[in-house]
Structures are given as C-alpha cells and as structure tokens.
N, C-alpha and C positions, 0 to 999 in steps of 0.2 A: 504494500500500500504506500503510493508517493504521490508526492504534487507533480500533478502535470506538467504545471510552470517550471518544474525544480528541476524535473526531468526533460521540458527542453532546453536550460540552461545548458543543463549536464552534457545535451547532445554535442555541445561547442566546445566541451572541453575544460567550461568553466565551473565553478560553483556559485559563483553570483554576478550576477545581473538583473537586467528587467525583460522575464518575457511578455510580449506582446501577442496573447493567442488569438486564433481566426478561425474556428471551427465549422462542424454545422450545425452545432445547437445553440452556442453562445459563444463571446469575444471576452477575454479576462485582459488586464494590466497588473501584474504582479512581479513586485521588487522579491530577489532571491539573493538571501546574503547567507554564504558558508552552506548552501545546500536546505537552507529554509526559508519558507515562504513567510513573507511578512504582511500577515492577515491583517491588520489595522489599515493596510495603504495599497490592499486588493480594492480593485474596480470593475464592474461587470458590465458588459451590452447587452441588451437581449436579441438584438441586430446581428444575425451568423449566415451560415450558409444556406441552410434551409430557406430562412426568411427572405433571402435572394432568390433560390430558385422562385417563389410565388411571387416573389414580384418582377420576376422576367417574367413569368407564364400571364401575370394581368397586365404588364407594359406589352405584349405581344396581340394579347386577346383586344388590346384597344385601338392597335394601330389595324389590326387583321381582323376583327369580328368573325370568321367563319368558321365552318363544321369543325375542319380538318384541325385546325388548332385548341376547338374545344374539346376533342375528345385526344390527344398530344397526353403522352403518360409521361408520368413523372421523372421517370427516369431520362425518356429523349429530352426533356428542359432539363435537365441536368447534366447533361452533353453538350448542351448545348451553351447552357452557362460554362463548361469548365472550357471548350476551344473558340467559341467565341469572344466572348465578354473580356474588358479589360478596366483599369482605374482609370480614371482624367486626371493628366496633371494640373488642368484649367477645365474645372466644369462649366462654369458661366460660360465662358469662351466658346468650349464645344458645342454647346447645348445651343447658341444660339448664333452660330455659323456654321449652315447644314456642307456646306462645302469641306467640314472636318468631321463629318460622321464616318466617313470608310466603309460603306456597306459592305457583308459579305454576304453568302449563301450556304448555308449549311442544309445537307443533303441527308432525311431520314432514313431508317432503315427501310421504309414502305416505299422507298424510291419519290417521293415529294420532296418538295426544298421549299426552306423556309430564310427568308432574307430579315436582312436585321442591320438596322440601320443606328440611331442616338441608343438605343433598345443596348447597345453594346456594350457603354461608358455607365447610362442610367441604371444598368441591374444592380452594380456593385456600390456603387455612391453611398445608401444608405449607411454602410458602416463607418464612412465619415462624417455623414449627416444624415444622422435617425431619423432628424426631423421632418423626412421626407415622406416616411411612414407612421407619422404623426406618433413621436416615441420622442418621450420629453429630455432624455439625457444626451449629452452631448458623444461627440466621435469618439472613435477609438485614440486617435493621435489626440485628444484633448485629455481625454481619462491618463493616457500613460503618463504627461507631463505632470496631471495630478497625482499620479503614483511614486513619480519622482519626487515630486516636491513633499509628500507625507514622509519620508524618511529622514533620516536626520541629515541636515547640512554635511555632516562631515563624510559619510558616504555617499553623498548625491551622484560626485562627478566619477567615482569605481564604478557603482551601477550603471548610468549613464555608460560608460566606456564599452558595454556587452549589453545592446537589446538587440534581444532576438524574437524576431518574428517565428510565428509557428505556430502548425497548421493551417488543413487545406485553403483554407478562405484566400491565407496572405501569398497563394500562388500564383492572381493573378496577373496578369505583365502592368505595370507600373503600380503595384501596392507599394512595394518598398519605399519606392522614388517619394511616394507620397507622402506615406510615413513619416520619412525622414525629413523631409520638405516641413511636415504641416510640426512637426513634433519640435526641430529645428526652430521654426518661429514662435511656438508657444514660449523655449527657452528665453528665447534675446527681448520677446514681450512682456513678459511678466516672469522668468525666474530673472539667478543672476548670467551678467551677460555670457561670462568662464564656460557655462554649462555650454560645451557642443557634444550632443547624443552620438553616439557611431552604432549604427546599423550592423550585426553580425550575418548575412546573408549569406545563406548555404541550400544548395541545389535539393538538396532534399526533406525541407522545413516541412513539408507536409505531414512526414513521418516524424519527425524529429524528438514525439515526448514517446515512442517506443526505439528508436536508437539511444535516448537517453537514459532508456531504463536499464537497457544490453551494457550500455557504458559504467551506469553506477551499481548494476549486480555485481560486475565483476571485481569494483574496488574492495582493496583488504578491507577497510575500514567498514564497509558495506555486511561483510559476513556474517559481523556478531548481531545483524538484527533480523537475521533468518529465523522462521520459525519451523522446526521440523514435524514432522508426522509423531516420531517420537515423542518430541518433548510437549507435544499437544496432548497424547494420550496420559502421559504423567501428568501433565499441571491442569489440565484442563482449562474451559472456555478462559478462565480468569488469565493465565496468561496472555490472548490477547491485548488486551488491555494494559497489562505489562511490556508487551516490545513493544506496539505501535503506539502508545501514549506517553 
C-alpha cells in the first residue's frame, strides 16, 4: 500500500518532489518529501480523463447532431481523444482563429470517419479551466503552485526542482509545455520571484506510479515493511495496522 504520488516520484529516481497526476478519475497536486506524501498541501480536481472523454462525445454530438455519433461507444471517443486531441498553448487565440484549428479525420473501426476540428484543443482544456464544465475550482497548474506554496518556505525550491507529471491524462502533446508555462507564471505572480519549477518529463508518465512501485519494492530500505503470508497468520489482522500505519 503506497501513494501514488510517492510512487510517481519514485519513478524519476527521486524521493521528493511535487507530483502532478492526470488520471481518468481525478487530477491530485501532491508535495512528496523523503518518500511521503504531504496531506495538508494535497489538492484535488474532479476534472480527469473520463470527464474529457464526455465532453468530446457532447463537443462532437453538437457540432454533428447525427445517428452515427449518437450511438459512437465509449471506447471509439476514447480513441479518439487519446490520437487526436491535444493542449492549446493559446486557447483564446485558437478558439477564435479557425484558421488554427488543424482538422483531422479519424477513421472508425465500422469504416466511417469522423473529423474534428477546435473539438481537438477544447476536449482537454477543462483540466486547466474546470470552469468550463461549470466546476468551481480552479486548474490543475493553479492547484500545484498552491501545493507549493502550503509547504514550508524552506523546501519550496527542492520540490519545485522535480514535478513530475503522471498519468494518462498528462500525455497529451502540449500538456507539459503548459504546465510549465501556466505553473511558471503562477511563480513570478504571486510566489517569490527565485521559484522557477523544472518539469521532470519522461516518455513513459502514463505508467509511471507502477514503475514507481517496481523501483521502490526493490529498495533495501523498502523490505522491512513487507508483510508476509506468514507473519499475517501469526499476528493476525492487527498487524496491518502495525506496518502500514
């Protein structure tokens, strides 16, 4: 039993930083110092994967009203978000110069194709702006600088040094860029100005809190909080409670 967050740290090599997860159920900001998660200056989205794919399937269903995309199963918008869709470095900008939309064509299994145009940039937005899905908390890259700043001053700029994004959400092509961008100017705005965040970006963040977990089973230090078959049969359920607490 470990923190997700702790364990995508772990995936980088580190034991503290700030992960920044992107899931499909929900989006955390969680400071990880020495391999533990720092619950007072955890932050959560309710804005993840999931709630993109419905909101490409109803930015679809509005631009296309027809049959063929009402009855469009779950899983094809969900293909369809993960090779089409991407972040806007400039929403405003894209959104309203169609000349930067980039339509493509993505081709179903049933042999139909379904084109997609602002439909691209707009699916994923919400997790920088919830409020688009009328969800009162702010972005993700606003949460994490609030996560930063709940720590003490004197670790700010260590954490800061190693955030790492992780999980599927933050795969898609310009999340990072974003990230860093939007999280970058929370810094110079309202923390102090010293703080510049560094993005730890690895090709395989999707995975990343189960490479983390491969990484920290195997450390020495890691062993003594194994619980065996054995030593559960001797101490029973009460041990629980003893290694993992």
């Amino acid at each position: 039993m470990a923190s997700t967050a702790a364990l995508a740290v772990c995936s980088t090599g580190a034991l503290s930083g700030l992960a920044v997860e992107a899931g499909a159920g929900v989006c955390h900001a969680t400071p990880i110092y020495a391999g533990h998660s720092w619950h007072e200056a955890t932050f959560r989205l309710e804005v993840a994967g999931t709630t993109l794919s419905r909101h490409l399937r109803d930015l679809l269903l509005a631009a296309r009203p027809d049959l063929l995309l009402q009855s469009l199963p779950r899983k094809a918008v969900t293909q369809i978000k993960k090779r089409c869709c991407y972040v806007s470095l400039d929403f405003e900008g894209d959104l309203h110069d169609p000349a930067r939309h980039r339509p493509v064509r993505f081709r179903l299994d049933s042999g139909c194709s379904v084109c997609l145009g602002s439909e691209r940039f707009r699916c994923p937005e919400p997790i920088f702006q919830p409020a688009l899905l009328g969800h009162r908390e702010p972005g993700l890259a606003t949460l994490a600088f609030w996560a930063l700043q709940k720590v003490p001053e004197t670790l700010r700029r260590r954490l800061a040094d190693t955030v790492v994004p992780a999980g599927g959400s933050t795969l898609f092509p310009g999340f990072t860029e974003r990230l860093e961008r939007e999280l970058l100017a929370q810094c110079q705005q309202h923390g102090p100005g010293a703080l510049r965040p560094r993005l730890v970006v690895q090709p395989g963040r999707g995975t990343a809190v189960w490479t983390g977990g491969s990484m920290m089973a195997s450390l020495h230090n890691f062993q003594r909080q194994w619980m065996t078959r054995a030593m559960y049969h001797e101490c029973g359920s009460r041990l629980v409670h003893e290694v993992f607490n």
